[in-house]
C-alpha positions as CSV (number, residue, x, y, z in Angstrom):
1,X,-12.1,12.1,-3.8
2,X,-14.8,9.8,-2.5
3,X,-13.8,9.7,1.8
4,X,-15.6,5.7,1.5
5,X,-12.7,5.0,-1.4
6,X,-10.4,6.9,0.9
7,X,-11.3,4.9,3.9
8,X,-11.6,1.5,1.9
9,X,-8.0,2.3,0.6
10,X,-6.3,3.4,3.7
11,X,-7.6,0.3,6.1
12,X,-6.1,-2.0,2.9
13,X,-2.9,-0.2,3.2
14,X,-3.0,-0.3,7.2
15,X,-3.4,-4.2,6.5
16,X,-1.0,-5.2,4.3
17,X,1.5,-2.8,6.4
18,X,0.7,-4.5,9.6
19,X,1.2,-8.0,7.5
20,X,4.2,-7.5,6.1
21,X,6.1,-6.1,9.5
22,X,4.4,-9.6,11.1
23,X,6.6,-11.3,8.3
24,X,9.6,-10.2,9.9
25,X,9.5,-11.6,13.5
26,X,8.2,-15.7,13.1
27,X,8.3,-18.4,15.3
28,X,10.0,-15.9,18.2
29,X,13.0,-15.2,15.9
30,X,13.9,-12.4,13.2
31,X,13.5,-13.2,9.8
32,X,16.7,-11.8,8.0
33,X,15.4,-12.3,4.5
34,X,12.3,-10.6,5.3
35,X,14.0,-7.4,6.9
36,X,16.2,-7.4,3.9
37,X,13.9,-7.2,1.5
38,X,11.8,-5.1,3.4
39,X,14.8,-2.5,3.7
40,X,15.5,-2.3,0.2
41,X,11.8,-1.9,-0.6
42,X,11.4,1.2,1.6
43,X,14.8,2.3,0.2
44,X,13.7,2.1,-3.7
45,X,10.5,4.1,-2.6
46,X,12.3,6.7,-0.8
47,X,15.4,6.5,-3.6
48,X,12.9,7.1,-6.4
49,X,10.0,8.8,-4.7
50,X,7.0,6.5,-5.1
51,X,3.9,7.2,-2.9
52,X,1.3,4.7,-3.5
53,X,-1.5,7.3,-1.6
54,X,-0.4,9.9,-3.5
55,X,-0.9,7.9,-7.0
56,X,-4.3,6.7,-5.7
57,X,-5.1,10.2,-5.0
58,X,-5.8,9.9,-1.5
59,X,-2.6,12.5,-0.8
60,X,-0.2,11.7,1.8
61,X,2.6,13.2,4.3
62,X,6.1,13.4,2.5
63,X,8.2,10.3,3.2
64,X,5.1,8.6,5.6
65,X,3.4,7.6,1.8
66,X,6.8,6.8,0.4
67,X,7.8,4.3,3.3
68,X,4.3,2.8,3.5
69,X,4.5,2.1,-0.2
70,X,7.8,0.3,-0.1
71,X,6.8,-1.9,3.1
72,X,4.0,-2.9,0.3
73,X,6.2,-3.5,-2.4
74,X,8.5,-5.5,-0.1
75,X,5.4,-8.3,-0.6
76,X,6.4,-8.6,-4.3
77,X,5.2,-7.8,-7.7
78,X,2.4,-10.3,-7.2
79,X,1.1,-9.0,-4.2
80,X,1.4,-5.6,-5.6
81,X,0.0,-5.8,-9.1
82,X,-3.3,-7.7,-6.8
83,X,-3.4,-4.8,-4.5
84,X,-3.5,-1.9,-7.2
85,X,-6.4,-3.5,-8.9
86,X,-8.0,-4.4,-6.0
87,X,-7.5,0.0,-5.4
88,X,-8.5,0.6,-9.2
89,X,-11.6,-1.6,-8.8
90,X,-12.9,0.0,-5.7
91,X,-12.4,3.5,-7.6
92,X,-13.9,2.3,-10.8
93,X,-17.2,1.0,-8.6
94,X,-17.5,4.7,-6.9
95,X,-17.4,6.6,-9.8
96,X,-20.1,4.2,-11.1
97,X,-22.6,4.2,-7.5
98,X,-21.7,8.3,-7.6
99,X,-22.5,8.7,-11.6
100,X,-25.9,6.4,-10.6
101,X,-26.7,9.0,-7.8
102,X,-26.5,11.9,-10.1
């Protein structure tokens, strides 16, 4: 795996983490709907095991992956469907700059 598309992916992820838990504490008070959905977002990707790092191939620690990916999936299917081909498109431009290298 390319460490740029590693990087590039990571600092994304870092991002929309940091977002997301910003989401949850507005104006000086907790945001209940926020925290909800966030909960259930880390549970469904801890319930069922889905590690966005892992699926980009990036790898990732058991359960750190799992509750990164449902803090992203807490942002909704939007926000998600965005962010994986915003992923695939940085991995579809390296394997082009790397097969234009060779």
């Amino acid at each position: 795996m390319d460490k740029v598309f590693i990087l590039l992916i990571l600092a994304a992820v870092v991002e929309a983490v940091w977002e997301s838990a910003k989401m949850v504490w507005e104006a000086g008070k907790l945001n209940v709907d926020k925290l909800g959905v966030l909960i259930l977002g880390v549970a469904a990707c801890l319930a069922y095991r889905v590690d966005f790092l892992e699926m980009a191939g990036v790898g990732s620690v058991p359960y750190f992956g799992q509750v990164l990916s449902g803090i992203l999936i807490s942002r909704g299917a939007n926000f998600v469907h965005d962010f994986i081909g915003g992923a695939e498109n940085l991995r579809v431009r390296g394997v082009k700059d790397s097969e234009a290298g060779a």
